[in-house]
C-alpha positions in Angstrom: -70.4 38.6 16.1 -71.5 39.5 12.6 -72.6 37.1 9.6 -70.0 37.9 8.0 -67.0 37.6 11.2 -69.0 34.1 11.8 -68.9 32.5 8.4 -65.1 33.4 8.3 -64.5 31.8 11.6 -66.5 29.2 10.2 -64.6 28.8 6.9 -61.2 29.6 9.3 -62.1 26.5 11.1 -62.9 24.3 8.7 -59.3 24.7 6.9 -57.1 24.3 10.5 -59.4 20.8 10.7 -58.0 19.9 7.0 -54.7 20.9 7.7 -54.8 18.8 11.1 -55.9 15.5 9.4 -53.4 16.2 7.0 -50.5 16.7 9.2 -51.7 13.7 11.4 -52.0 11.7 8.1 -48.5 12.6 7.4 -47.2 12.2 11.2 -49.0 8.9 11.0 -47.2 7.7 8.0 -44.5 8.7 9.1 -44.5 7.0 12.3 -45.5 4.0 10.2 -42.4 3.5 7.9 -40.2 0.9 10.4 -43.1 -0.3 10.5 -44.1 -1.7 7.6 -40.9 -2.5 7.2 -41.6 -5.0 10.1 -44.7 -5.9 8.5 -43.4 -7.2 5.1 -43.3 -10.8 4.9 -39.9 -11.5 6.7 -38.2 -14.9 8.0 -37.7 -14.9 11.4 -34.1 -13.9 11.2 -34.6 -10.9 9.9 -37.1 -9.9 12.4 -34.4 -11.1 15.3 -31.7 -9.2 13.4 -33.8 -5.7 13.2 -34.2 -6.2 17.2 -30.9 -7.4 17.8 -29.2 -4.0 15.7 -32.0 -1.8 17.5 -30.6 -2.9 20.8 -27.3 -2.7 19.8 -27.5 1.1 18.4 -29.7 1.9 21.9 -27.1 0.0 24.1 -25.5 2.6 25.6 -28.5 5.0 26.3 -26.8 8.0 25.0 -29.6 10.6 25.2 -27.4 13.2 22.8 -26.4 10.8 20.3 -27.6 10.7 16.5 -27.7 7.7 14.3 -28.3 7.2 10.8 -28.2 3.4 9.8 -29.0 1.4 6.7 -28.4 -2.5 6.0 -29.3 -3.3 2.5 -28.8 -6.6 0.7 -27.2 -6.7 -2.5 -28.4 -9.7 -3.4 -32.4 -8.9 -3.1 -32.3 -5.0 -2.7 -34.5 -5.5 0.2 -33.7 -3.2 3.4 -32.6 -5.2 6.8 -32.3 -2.7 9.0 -32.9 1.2 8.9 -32.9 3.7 11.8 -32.6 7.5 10.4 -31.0 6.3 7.2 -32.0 9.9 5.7 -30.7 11.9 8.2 -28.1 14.0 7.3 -25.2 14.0 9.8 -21.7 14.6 9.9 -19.8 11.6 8.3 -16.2 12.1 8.8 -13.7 10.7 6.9 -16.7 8.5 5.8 -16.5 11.1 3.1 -13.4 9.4 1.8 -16.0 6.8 0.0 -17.3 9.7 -2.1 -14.4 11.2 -3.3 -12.2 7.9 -4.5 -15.7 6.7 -6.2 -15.7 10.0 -8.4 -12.1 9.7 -8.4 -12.0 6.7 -10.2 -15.8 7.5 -12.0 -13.7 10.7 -13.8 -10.6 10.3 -13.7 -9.8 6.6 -14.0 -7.4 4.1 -12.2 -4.6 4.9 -14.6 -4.8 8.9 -14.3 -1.2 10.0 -13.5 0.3 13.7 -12.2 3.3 15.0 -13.5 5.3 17.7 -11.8 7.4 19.8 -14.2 11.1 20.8 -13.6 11.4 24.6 -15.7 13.7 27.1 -16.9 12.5 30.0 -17.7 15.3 31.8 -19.4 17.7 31.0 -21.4 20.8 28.7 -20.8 24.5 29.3 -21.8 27.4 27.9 -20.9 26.3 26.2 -18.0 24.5 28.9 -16.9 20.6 29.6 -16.5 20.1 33.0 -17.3 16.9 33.5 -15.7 14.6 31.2 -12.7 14.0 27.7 -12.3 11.0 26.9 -11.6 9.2 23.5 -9.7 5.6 23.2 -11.2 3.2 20.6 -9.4 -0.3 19.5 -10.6 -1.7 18.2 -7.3 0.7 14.3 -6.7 0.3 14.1 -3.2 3.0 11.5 -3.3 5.7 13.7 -4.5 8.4 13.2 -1.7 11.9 13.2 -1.3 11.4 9.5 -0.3 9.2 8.2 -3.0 10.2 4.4 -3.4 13.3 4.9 -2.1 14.1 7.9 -4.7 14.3 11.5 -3.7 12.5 13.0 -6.3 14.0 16.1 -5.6 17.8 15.2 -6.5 16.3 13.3 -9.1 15.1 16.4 -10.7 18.5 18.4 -9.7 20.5 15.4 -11.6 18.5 16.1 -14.9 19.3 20.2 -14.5 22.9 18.8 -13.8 22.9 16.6 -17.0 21.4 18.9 -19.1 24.8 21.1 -18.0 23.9 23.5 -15.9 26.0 24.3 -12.9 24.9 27.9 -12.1 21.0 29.7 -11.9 21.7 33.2 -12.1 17.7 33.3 -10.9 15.9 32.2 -8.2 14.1 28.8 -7.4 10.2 29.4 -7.5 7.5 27.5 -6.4 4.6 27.3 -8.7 1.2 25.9 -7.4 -1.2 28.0 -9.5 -2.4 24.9 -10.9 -4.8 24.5 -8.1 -6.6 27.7 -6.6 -8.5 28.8 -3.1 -8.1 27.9 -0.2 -5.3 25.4 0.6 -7.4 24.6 4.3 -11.0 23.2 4.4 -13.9 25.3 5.7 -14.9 23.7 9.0 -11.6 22.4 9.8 -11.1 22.4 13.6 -8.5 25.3 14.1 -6.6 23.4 16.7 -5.8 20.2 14.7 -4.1 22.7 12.0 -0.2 22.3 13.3 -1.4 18.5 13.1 0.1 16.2 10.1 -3.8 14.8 9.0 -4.5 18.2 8.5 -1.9 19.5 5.9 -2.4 22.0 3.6 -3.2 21.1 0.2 -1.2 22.9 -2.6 -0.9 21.8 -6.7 3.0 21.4 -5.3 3.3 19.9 -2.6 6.3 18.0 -1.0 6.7 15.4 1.8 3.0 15.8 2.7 3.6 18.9 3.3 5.0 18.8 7.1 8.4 19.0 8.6 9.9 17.4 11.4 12.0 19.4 13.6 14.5 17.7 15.9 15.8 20.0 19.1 18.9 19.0 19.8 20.8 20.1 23.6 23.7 22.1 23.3 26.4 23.3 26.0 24.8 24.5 29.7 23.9 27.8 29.1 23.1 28.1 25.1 20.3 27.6 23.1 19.9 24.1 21.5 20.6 23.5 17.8 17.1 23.0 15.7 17.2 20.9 12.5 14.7 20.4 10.3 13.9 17.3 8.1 14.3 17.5 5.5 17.1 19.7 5.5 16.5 23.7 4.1 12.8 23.5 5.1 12.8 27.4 4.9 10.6 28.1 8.3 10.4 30.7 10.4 11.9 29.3 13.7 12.2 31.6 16.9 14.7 29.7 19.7 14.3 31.1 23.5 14.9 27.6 25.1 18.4 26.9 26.9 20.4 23.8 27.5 20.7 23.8 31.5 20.3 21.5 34.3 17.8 19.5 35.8 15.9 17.6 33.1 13.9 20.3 31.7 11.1 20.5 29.4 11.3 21.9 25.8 7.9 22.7 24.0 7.3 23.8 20.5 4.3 26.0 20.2 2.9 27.4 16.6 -0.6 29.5 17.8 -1.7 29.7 13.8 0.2 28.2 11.0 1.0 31.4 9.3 3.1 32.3 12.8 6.7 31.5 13.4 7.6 28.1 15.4 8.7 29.0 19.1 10.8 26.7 20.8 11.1 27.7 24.4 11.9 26.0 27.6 15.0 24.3 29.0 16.8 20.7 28.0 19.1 19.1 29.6 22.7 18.9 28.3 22.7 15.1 28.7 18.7 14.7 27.7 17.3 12.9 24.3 16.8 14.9 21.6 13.3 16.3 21.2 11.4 15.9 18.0 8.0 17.1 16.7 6.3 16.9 13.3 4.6 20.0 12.5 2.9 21.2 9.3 4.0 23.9 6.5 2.3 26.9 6.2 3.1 27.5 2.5 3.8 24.4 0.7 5.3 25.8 -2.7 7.9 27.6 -0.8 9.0 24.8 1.4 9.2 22.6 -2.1 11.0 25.5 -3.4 13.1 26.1 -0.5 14.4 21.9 0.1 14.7 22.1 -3.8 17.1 25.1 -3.3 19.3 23.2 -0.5 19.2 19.9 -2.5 21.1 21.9 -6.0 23.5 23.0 -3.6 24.2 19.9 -2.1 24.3 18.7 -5.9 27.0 21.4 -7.2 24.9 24.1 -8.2 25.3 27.0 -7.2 21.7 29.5 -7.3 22.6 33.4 -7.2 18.7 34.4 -6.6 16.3 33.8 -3.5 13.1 31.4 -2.9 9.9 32.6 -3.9 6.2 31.2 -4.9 3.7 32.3 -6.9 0.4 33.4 -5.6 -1.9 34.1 -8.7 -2.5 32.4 -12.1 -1.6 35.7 -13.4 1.9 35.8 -12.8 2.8 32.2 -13.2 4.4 31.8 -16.1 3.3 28.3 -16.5 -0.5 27.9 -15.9 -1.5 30.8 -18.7 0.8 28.9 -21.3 1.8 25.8 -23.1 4.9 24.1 -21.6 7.1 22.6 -24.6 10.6 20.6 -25.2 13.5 20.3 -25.4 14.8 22.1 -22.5 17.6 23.9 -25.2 16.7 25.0 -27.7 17.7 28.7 -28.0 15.2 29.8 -30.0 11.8 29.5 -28.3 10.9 31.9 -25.6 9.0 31.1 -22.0 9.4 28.4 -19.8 10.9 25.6 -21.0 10.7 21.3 -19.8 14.3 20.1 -18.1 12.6 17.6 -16.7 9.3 16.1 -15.0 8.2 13.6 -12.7 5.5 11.0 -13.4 3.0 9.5 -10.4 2.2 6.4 -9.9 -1.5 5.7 -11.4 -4.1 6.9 -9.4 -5.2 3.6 -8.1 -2.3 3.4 -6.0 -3.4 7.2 -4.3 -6.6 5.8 -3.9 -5.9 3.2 -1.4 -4.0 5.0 0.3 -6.9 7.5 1.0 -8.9 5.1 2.4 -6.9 2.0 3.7 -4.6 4.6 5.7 -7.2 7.3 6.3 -5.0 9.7 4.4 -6.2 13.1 4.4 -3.9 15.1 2.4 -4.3 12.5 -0.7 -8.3 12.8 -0.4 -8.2 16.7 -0.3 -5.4 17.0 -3.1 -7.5 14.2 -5.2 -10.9 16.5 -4.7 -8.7 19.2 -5.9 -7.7 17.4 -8.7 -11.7 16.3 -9.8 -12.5 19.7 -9.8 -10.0 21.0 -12.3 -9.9 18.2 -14.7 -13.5 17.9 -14.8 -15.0 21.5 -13.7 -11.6 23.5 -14.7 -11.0 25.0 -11.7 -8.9 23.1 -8.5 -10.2 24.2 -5.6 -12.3 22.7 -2.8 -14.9 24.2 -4.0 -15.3 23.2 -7.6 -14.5 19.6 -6.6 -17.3 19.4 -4.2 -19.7 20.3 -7.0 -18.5 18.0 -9.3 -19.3 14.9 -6.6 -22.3 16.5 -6.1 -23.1 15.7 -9.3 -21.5 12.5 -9.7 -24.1 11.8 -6.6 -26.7 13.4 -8.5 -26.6 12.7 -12.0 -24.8 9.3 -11.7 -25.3 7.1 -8.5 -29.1 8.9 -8.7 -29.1 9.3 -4.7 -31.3 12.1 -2.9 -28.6 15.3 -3.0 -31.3 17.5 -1.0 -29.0 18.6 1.6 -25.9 17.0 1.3 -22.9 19.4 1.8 -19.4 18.6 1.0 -16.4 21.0 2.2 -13.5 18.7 2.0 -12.7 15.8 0.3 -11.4 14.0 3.3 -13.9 14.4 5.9 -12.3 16.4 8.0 -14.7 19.3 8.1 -17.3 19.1 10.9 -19.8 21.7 8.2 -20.1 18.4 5.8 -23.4 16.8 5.9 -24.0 13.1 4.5 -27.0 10.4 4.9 -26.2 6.6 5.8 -28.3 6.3 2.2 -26.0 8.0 0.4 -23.0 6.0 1.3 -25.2 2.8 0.5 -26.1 4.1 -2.9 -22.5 4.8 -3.6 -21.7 1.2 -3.2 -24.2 -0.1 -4.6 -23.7 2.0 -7.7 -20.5 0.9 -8.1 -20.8 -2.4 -7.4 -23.0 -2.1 -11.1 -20.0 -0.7 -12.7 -16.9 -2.3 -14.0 -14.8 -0.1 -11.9 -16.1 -1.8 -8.6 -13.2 -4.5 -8.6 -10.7 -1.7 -7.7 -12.9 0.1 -5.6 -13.5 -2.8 -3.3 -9.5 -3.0 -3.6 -9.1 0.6 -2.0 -11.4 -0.6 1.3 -10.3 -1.5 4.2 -10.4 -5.6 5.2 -11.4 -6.1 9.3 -9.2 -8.0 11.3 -6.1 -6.9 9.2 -3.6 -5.7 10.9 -2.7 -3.1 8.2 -5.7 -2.0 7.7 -8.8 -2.2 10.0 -7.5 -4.1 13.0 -11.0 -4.4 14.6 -13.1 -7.6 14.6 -10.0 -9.6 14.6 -10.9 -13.4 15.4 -14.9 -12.8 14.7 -16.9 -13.6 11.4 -16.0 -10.4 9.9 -12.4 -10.7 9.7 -11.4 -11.6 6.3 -14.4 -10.7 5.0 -15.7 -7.1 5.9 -14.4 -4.2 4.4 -15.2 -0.8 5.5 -13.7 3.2 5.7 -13.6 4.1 8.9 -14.5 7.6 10.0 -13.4 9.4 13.2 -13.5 13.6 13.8 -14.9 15.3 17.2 -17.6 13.2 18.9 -18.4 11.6 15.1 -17.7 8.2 14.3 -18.8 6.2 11.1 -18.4 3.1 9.3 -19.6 2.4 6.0 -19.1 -0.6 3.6 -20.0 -4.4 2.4 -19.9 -7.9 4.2 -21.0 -11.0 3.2 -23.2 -12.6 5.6 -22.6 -16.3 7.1 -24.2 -18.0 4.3 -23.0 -15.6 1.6 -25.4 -12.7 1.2 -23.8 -9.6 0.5 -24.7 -6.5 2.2 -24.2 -3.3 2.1 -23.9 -1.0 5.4 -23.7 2.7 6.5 -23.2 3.5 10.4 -23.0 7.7 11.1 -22.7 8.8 14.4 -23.2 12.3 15.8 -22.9 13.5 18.9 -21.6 10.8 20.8 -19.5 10.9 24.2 -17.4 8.1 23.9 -15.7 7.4 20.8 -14.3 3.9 21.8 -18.3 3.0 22.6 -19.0 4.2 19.3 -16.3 2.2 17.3 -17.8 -0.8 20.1 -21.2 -0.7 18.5 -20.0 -0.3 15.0 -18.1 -4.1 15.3 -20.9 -5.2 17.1 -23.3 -4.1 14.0 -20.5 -5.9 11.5 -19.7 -9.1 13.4 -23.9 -9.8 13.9 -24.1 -9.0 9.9 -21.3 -11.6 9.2 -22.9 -13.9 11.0 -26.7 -13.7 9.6 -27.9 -16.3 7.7 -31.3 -16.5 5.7 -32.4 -18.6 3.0 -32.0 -16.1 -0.2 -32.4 -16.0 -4.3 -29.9 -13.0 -6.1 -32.8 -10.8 -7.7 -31.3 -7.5 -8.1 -29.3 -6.8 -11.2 -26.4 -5.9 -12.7 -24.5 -6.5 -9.3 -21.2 -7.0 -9.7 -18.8 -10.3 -7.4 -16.9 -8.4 -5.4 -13.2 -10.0 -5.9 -11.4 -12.5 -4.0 -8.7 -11.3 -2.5 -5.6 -13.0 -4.3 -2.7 -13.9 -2.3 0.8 -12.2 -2.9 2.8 -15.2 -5.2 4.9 -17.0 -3.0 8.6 -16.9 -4.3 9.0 -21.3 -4.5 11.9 -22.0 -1.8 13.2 -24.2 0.4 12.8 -24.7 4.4 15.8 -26.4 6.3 14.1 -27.8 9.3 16.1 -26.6 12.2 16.2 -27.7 16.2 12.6 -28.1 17.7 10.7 -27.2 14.6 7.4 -28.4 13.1 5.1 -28.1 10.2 3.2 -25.8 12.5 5.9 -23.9 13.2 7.0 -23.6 10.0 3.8 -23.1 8.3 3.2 -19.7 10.5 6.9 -18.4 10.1 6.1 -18.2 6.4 2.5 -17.1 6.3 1.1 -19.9 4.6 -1.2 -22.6 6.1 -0.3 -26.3 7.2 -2.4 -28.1 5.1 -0.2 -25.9 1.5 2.8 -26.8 3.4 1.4 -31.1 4.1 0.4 -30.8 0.6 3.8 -29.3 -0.9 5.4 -32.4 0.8 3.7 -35.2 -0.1 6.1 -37.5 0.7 6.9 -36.6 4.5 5.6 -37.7 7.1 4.6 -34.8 9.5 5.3 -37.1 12.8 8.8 -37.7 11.6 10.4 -34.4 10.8 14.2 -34.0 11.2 16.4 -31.5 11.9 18.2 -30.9 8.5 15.5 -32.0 6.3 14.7 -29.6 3.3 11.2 -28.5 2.9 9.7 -27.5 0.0 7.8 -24.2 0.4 4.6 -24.1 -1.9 4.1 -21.4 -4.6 1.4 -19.2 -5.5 -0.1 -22.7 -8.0 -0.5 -24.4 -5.1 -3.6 -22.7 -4.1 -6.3 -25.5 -3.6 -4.9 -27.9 -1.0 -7.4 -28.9 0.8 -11.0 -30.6 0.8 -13.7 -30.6 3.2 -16.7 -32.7 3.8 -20.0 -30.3 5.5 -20.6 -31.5 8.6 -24.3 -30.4 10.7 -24.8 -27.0 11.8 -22.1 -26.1 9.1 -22.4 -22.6 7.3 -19.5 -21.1 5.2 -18.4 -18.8 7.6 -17.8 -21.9 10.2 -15.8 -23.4 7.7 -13.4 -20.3 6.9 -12.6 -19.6 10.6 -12.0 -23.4 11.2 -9.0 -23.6 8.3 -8.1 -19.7 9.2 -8.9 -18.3 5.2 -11.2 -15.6 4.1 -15.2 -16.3 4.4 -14.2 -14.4 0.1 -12.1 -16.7 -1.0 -13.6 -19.9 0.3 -16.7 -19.2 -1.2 -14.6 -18.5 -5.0 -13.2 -21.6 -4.4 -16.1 -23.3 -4.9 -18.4 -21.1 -7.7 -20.3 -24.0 -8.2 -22.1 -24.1 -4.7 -24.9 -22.3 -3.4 -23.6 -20.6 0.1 -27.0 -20.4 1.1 -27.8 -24.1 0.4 -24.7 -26.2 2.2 -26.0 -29.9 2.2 -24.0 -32.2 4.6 -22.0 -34.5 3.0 -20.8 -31.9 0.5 -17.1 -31.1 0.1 -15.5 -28.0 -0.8 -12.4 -26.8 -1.8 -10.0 -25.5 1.3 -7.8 -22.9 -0.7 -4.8 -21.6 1.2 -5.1 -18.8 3.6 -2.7 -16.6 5.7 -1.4 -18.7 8.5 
């Protein structure tokens, strides 16, 4: 070996040892995180509760499952538990979180679609001398059954008013407002004649699926298919026969742009057979109901169906839409009538107390072209991206967003993120409605699970549930009153109904924590008590067997409101006949209670049945994490 071959080996050498202690520096850091975690001063409660959430995430020994978790207190901004909090994994509908917090962030509770009833030609003598055309801007809620109103007669009673009675045109459906795609990349191609995974289209109508009903005919002929609503417009092939036996019909749809085909056999004497399926092109059906509803109406439409496809031939999007509907002398599409949304709050629970997919993809849709100018899945993903980015100030390196429902298995999310969501808006003013919009535990309505534990009443959380993925991410107050925040993503995990097991088991041992702490991060926001619906004041005519208790939990309200409402009976002598007096929503704070040993909050609320929330804003004036015995607190009426 030369000088020169033996210094380079030498100098070779000498970097791969720096570049070892380097990497074994980093590995050793690295390995070192839970560990100091572990090694900061802690009580010994936090310590048992790190152990006790270890086991629980390891309890079922699943060697191909991936979790990221994070427990953070909002009181102290200290971390209690963190196990691959970084790691980005596929969150589900988890992803729900992200969207109605830059929903609200850009758009505002109050934000409100309007879809536009035009003509676009002039009208004389009752007569539309050109189309009429149905112009959405992304309401997911447009239905034909929207608080008991069907929009869509609605909006054929104002064409009727304004005196037309014949369109010598045809009905189009215009939903250039929004543009790509109207499915999510990643979308699981066999979920796509599924309901949660309707298209999402600036118009659509009835969420954008149709129920068919099969209904048995005479033996030998085909069954009668109707669709609901009626004039749905879609392609329907009919094989099956009405003949004996009891049969089978199926309904099969390969891809949504495919007609339906209804084979099989049903019996003449057999239940109808009904199945909810999804649209393929949601502008058209709107167009096409819209057609059957003028006719069912009294006018009469000379033309066809049709959509629009591009920007470029709407003759909406490109221009300025103006009133009143007839005036003879402007030119262009014209306002008959339009529809106004709810405000946006009201979408927003929906998305994520009823997991609602089509509202969360149509409200991404709807970020992306108010803020970004362009409504597609695309350009709203960016723009919470940067919400993430520029306003919460979380680690974006990574994160990937396809949808804004969570329905695309491509999306990629950390447990951190979802933390720093929450606690970013828990600074803001806007968290009150945000923590309106989450789901409570043990509420029936909205996340059944942990019923009868500490977290009923009192945890609230989105839910998140696609292909071997499972999630749950929000706030619960601890049994003493600490508020923490929580993020639970699981990949890769084969059983789902051990997954949800280990989430509740993660919330219910959070509820019940309890450590001594002092509120030192800032700017945190109370999350709200829930307020009880007002209670209409009326009377109760005590009927045969009856008793408070009875009567109490027929009426939703507890025993001691209902003692307290009617001072002057005596609960041991209740007649048959007697009138009770029902207590209204004033007659809140009906109880008192005196702490007893071993006493915390939480103990209290499940003892009188009311939220572990409101028990603690009944009494704003106590520490929750310093209970003395002896004190007494204010008992304010619960559920039942």
């Amino acid at each position: 070996m030369t000088e020169r071959e033996s210094g380079h080996h030498l100098t070779h050498g000498r970097h791969l040892l720096r570049v070892a202690v380097l990497v074994l520096s980093f590995t050793t850091a690295a390995a070192t995180v839970d560990e100091a975690l572990n090694d900061t001063p802690l009580d010994e409660s936090v310590r048992q509760l790190r152990a006790q959430l270890r086991t629980m995430v390891e309890s079922y020994g699943w060697r191909s499952a991936r979790y990221g978790v994070l427990a953070l207190s909002l009181e102290t901004g200290d971390t209690l538990y963190d196990k691959g909090a970084h790691d980005l994994l596929t969150p589900a509908s988890n992803l729900k979180l992200l969207t109605t917090a830059a929903a609200l962030q850009y758009l505002g509770p109050d934000f409100r679609y309007q879809t536009f009833l035009l003509a676009d030609g002039p009208i004389d003598k009752g007569r539309l001398k050109g189309d009429l055309v149905l112009y959405g801007t992304g309401d997911p809620g447009f239905s034909g059954g929207f608080r008991g109103t069907d929009l869509l007669e609605a909006l054929a009673d104002s064409l009727r008013d304004a005196g037309v009675y014949v369109v010598e045109g045809d009905v189009v459906g215009d939903g250039t407002f929004f543009s790509g795609p109207l499915l999510g990349e990643g979308w699981d191609r066999s979920d796509l004649n599924d309901a949660f995974a309707a298209p999402s289209s600036a118009l659509s109508f009835d969420e954008n699926v149709v129920t068919l009903r099969v209904v048995p005919s005479v033996r030998g002929r085909r069954p009668t298919v109707h669709t609901i609503p009626d004039g749905a417009g879609l392609p329907i092939e009919v094989t099956a026969l009405t003949g004996g036996g009891r049969g089978r019909v199926r309904v099969r749809r390969d891809d949504p742009s495919q007609t339906i085909s209804v084979y099989g056999s049903i019996s003449p004497t057999g239940r109808d057979v009904w199945r909810r399926i999804t649209v393929f092109d949601p502008p058209r059906f709107a167009a096409s109901v819209f057609r059957s509803v003028l006719e069912k109406r009294g006018i009469r439409v000379t033309g066809d169906v049709r959509t629009i496809a591009d920007v470029a031939s709407s003759p909406v999007t490109a221009r300025s839409l103006w009133a009143p509907a007839l005036d003879p002398k402007r030119k262009g599409p014209r306002i008959i009538a339009a529809h106004q949304s709810p405000p946006l709050l009201e979408y927003l629970k929906i998305v994520n107390k009823k997991s609602h997919n089509l509202f969360a993809d149509l409200t991404l849709k709807t970020i992306g072209r108010m803020v970004a100018g362009e409504g597609s899945f695309a350009a709203g993903s960016e723009v919470v991206r940067s919400f993430l980015a520029d306003e919460v100030k979380t680690d974006t390196m990574g994160v990937v967003i396809h949808d804004g429902s969570g329905l695309s298995g491509l999306s990629r999310v950390s447990a951190a993120v979802f933390v720093d969501v929450l606690k970013y808006m828990a600074r803001t003013a806007l968290w009150d409605l945000y923590w309106e919009t989450l789901p409570e535990a043990g509420n029936p309505r909205e996340l059944r699970r942990m019923y009868r534990t500490p977290a009923a009443g009192n945890l609230r959380a989105k839910t998140g549930t696609i292909s071997r993925v499972s999630a749950l991410s929000g706030l619960v107050r601890s049994a003493n009153g600490e508020r923490i925040l929580f993020s639970i993503l699981a990949n890769d995990v084969p059983s789902m109904r051990g997954a949800k097991r280990v989430e509740d088991r993660i919330g219910v041992r959070l509820a019940s924590f309890e450590r001594p702490f002092t509120t030192s991060a800032p700017g945190m926001a109370e999350p709200p008590t829930p307020v009880p619906p007002p209670v209409t004041a009326r009377t109760h005519t005590v009927r045969s067997g009856e008793n408070l208790t009875v009567i109490a939990r027929r009426y939703g309200i507890t025993l001691g409101a209902l003692t307290a409402a009617n001072p002057r009976l005596s609960p041991r002598r209740i007649m048959p006949g007697t009138e009770l007096l029902l207590p209204t929503a004033a007659m809140v704070d009906v109880q008192t209670h005196r702490v007893r040993a071993g006493e915390n909050f939480s103990v209290i609320a499940r003892t009188y049945g009311v939220s572990l929330n409101s028990l603690i804003a009944a009494n704003p004036n106590l520490d929750p994490s310093r209970l003395q015995i002896g004190q007494r607190l204010r008992v304010p009426a619960g559920t039942g």
